[in-house]
C-alpha positions as CSV (number, residue, x, y, z in Angstrom):
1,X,0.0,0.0,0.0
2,X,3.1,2.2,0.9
3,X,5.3,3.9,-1.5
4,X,9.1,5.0,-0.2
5,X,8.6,8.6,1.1
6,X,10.6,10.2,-1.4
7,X,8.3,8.3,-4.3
8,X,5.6,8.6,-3.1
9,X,5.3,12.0,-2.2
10,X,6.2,12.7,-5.9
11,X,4.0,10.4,-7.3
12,X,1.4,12.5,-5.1
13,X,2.7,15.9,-6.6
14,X,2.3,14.4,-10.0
15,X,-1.5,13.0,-9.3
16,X,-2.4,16.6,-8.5
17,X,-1.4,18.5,-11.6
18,X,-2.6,15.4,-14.0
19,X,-5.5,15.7,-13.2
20,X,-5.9,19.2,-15.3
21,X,-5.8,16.6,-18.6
22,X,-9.3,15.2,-20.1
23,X,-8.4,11.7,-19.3
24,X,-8.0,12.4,-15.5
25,X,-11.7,13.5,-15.4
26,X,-12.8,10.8,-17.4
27,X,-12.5,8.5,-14.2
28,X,-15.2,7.0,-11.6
29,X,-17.1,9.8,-9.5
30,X,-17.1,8.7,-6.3
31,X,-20.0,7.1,-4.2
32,X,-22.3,9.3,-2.5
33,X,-23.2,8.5,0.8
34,X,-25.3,10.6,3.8
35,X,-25.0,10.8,7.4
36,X,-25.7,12.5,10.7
37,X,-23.8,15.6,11.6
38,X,-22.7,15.4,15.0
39,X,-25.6,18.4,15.6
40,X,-27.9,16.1,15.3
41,X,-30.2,17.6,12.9
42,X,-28.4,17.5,9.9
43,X,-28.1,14.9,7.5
44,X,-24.8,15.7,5.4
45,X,-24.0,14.4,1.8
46,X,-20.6,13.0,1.3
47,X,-18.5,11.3,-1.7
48,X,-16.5,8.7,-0.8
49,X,-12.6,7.8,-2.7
50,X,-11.6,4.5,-2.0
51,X,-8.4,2.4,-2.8
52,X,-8.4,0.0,-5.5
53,X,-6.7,-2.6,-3.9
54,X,-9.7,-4.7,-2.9
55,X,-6.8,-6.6,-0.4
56,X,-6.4,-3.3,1.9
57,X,-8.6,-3.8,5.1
58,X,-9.0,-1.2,7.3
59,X,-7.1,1.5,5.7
60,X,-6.3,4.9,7.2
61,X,-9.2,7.6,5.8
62,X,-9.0,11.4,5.7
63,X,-11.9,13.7,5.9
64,X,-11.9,16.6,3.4
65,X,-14.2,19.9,4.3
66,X,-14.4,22.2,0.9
67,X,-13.9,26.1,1.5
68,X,-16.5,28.9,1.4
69,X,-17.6,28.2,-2.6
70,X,-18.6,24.7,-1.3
71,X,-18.3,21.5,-2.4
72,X,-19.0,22.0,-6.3
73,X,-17.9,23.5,-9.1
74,X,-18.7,26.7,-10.2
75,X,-20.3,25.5,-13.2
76,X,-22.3,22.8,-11.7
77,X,-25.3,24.8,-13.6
78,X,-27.7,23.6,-10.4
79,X,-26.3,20.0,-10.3
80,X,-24.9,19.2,-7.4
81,X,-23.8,15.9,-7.2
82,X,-20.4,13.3,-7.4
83,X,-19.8,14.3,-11.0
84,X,-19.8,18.3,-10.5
85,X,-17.3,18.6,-7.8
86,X,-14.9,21.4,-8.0
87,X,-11.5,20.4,-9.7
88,X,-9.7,20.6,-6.3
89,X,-11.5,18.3,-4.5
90,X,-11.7,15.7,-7.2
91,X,-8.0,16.4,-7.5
92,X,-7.1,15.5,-3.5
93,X,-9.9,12.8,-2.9
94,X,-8.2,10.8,-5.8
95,X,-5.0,11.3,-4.5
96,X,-5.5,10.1,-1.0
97,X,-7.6,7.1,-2.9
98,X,-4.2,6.3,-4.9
99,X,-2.5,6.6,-1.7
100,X,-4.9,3.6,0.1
101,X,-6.5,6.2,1.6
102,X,-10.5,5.9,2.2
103,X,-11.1,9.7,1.6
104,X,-15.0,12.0,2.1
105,X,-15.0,15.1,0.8
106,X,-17.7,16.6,3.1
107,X,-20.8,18.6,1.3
108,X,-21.9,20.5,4.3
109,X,-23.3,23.4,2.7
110,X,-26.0,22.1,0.1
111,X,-27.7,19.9,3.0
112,X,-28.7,23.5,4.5
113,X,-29.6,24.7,1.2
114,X,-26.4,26.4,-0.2
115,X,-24.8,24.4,-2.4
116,X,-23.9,26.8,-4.7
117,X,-21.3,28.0,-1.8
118,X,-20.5,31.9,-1.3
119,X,-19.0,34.5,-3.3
120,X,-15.9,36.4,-2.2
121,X,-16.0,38.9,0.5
122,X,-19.2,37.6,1.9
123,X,-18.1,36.7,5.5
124,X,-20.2,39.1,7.2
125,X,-23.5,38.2,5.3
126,X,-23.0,33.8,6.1
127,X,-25.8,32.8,7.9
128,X,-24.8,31.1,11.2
129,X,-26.1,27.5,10.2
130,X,-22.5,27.4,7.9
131,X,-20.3,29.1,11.4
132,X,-16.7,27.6,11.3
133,X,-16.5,28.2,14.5
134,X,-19.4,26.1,16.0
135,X,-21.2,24.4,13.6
136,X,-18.7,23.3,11.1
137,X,-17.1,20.9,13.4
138,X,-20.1,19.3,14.2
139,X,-20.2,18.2,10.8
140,X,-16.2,17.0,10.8
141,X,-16.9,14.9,13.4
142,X,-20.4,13.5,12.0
143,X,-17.9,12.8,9.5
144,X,-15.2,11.1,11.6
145,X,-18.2,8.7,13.5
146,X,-19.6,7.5,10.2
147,X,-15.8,6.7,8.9
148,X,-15.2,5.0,12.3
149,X,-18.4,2.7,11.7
150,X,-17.4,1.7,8.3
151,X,-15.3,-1.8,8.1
152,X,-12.8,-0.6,5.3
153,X,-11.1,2.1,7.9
154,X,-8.7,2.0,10.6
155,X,-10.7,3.8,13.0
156,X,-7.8,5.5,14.7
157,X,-5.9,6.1,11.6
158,X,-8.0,9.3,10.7
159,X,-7.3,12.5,9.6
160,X,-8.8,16.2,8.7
161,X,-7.8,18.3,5.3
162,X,-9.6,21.4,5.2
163,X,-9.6,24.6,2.7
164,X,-10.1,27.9,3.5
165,X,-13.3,28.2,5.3
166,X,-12.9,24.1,6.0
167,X,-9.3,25.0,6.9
168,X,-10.3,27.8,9.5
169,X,-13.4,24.8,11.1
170,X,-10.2,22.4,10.8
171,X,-8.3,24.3,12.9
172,X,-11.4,24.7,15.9
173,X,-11.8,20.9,15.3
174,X,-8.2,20.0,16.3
175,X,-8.8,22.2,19.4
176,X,-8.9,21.5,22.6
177,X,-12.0,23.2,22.9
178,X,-14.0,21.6,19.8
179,X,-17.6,21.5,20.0
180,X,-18.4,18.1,19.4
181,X,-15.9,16.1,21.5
182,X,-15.2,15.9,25.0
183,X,-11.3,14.9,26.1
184,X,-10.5,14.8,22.3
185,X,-7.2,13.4,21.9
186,X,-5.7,11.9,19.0
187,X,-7.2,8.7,19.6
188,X,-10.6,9.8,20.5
189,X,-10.3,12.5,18.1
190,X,-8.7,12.9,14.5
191,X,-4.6,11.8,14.4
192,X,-3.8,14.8,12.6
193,X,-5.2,17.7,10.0
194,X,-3.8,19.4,7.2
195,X,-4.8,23.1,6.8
196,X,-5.0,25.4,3.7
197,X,-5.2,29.0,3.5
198,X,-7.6,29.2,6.5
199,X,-8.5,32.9,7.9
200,X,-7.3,32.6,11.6
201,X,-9.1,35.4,13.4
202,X,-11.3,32.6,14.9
203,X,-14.3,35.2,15.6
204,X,-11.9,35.7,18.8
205,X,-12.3,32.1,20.2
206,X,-8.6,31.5,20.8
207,X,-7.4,35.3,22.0
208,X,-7.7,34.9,25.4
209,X,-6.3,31.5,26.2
210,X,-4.5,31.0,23.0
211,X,-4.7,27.9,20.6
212,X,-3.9,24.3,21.3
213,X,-4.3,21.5,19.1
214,X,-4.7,18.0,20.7
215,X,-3.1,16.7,17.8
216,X,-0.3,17.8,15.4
217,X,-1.3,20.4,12.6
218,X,0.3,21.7,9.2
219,X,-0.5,24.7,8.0
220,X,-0.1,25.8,4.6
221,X,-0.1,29.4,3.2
222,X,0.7,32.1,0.5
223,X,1.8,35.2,1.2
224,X,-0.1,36.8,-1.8
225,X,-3.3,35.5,-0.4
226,X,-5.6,37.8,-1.3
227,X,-8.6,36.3,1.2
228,X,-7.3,35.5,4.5
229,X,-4.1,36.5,5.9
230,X,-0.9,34.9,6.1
231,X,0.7,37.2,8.5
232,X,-1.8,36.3,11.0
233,X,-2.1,32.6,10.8
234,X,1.9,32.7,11.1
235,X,1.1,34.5,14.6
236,X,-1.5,32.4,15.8
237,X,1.1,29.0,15.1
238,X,3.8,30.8,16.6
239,X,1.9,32.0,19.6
240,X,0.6,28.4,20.1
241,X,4.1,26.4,19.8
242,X,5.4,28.9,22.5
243,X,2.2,27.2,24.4
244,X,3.7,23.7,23.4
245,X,1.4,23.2,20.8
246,X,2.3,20.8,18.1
247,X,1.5,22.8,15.1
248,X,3.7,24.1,12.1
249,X,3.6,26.6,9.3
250,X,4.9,26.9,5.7
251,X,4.7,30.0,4.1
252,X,4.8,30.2,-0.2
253,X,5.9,33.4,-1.4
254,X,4.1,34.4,-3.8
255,X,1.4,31.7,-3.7
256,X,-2.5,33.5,-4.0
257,X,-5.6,32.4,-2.2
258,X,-6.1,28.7,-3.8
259,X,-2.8,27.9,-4.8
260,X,-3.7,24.0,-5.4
261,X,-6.7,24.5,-7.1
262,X,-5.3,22.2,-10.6
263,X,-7.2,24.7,-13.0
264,X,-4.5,26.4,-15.6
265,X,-5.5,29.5,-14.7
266,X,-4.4,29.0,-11.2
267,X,-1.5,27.0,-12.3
268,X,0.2,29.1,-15.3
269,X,0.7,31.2,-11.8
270,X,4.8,29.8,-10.9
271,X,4.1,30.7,-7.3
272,X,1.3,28.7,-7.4
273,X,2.6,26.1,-9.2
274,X,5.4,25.5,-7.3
275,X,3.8,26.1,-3.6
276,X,1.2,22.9,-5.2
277,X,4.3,20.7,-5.9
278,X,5.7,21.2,-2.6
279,X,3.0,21.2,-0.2
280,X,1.3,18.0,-1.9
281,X,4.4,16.4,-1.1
282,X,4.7,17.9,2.3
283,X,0.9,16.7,2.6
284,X,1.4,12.9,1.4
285,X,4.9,12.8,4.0
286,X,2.6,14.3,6.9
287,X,-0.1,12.0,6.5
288,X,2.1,9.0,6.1
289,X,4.1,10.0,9.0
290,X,0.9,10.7,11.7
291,X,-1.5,7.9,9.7
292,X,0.3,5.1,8.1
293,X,2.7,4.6,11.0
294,X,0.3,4.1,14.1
C-alpha cells in the first residue's frame, strides 16, 4: 500500500497536476453516501474515494471539508452531485484514494440549502447554520463517527484536510475546545489535519487562552493570499508552539488564495505552481508520518 517517502510523495505531486488533462476527469465519480452531523439535525452528503486494492482492510481515511464556494464546481449549472465537484476536491480525494487512503469530501453546505457556496467577500452576510467556529465541526466529526463505523477504515488512523473556510473549522476541530468532543485526543479524536489558506481570526475564540491543538497540525499558506491573511495565521502558530502546541507553518511566497486548485488558470501562476508541488508532497509525508505509522 506504501510507496518510499521520497516516491511517493512525488507520485502525489504528480496525481495533482494530472489531473488538469481530459483523461483524468474521465474516471469513476465517487459514491455518495449521507450521514448525521454530530448536531444532530443535519443529514450531510458525502463522496466517498476508495483504494483499489480490494486486499487493503481497514485503511487509514481522511476527511476533506471544501472552503466557502462549497463543495462544487462553479459551473455545476444547479447539479450538485459526485460528478460536479470542484476540480480541487476531485483532485485530492483521488490522490489520497491512490495513496490507500478511504477519503470523504464533506458537502456540508447544500444539506442547509447552499450548495452553490459563497461569493468572495461575503463573510459578514454567512448565515450562522455554515459558522466555522461552531457548527462546522459538528459536521467533521459526524464525518469522523460514520468513517469510524465503516469496516474498510482504521478507526484510529484518521485525519482532517480542510480549505479555506474548512481549513479555519479544521483548525477549531483540532482544538482542545472543539464542539463536538469531549477529552479529544488523538485517539478519541482525528490523528492529525492538514490546513489550507484558512483565515485565523477565529471570531476571537482563541485570544484569550491562545490555541492548542490536541493533535499535530500543518498549515499551509501564500503570502499573496488575497482572502485571509498569512501574516496572522503565522502569529497564531507561533503564539501556540510557544504554548507547546504541536502545530507548524509553511509559508509560499508568492502563492495566491487557492494555490492548489489544478485549473491552468491558477497554475500558469509559478508561485502557485510551485507552492502545489511542494506542499502536496509535504501533505502525502505528513499523512504518512501521523496515519500510516500508528
Amino acid at each position: 500500500m506504501t510507496l518510499p517517502a521520497a516516491a511517493a510523495s512525488t507520485v502525489a505531486a504528480l496525481a495533482l497536476l494530472a489531473l488538469q488533462s481530459a483523461h483524468a476527469f474521465a474516471a469513476e465519480p465517487p459514491e455518495r453516501v449521507t450521514f448525521a452531523s454530530a448536531d444532530h439535525k443535519t443529514t450531510l452528503v458525502g463522496y466517498l474515494y476508495k483504494p483499489e486494492d480490494a486486499a487493503v482492510t481497514r485503511a487509514p481515511a481522511v476527511v476533506m471539508m471544501h472552503g466557502r464556494a462549497g463543495a462544487y464546481s462553479s459551473r455545476a449549472n444547479g447539479v450538485y452531485d459526485a460528478t460536479t465537484l470542484s476540480k480541487r476536491h476531485q483532485a485530492w480525494g483521488r490522490l489520497w484514494a491512490e495513496a490507500g487512503y478511504v477519503a470523504l469530501m464533506v458537502d456540508g453546505f447544500g444539506p442547509r440549502g447552499y450548495a452553490e457556496g459563497f461569493p468572495r467577500f461575503s463573510y459578514a452576510a454567512r448565515p450562522e447554520e455554515v459558522n466555522e467556529v461552531t457548527v462546522r465541526p459538528l459536521d467533521a466529526y459526524g464525518a469522523l463517527a460514520y468513517l469510524r463505523s465503516r469496516p474498510d477504515v482504521a478507526p484510529e488512523r484518521i485525519g482532517y484536510i480542510g480549505w479555506s473556510n474548512g481549513g479555519s473549522a479544521g483548525l477549531v476541530t483540532m482544538s482542545l475546545d472543539a464542539p463536538g468532543i469531549e477529552h479529544p485526543n488523538p485517539r478519541t479524536g482525528f490523528a492529525a489535519a492538514l490546513i489550507f489558506y484558512p483565515a485565523c481570526a477565529l471570531k476571537g475564540q482563541f485570544d484569550e487562552d491562545g490555541y492548542l491543538a490536541y493533535a499535530p497540525v500543518q498549515v499551509f499558506h501564500g503570502t499573496a493570499d488575497q482572502e485571509t491573511s498569512s501574516s496572522r495565521c503565522a502569529a497564531l502558530v507561533e503564539r501556540s508552539r510557544k504554548l507547546g502546541g504541536d502545530i507548524a507553518i509553511t509559508l509560499y511566497r508568492g502563492a495566491t488564495h487557492g494555490f492548489d486548485d489544478p485549473s491552468r488558470k491558477r497554475q500558469r501562476n509559478p508561485a502557485n505552481a510551485a507552492a502545489t508541488e511542494d506542499a502536496v508532497a509535504k501533505a502525502r509525508d505528513f499523512f504518512a508520518l501521523h496515519l500510516e505509522g500508528l
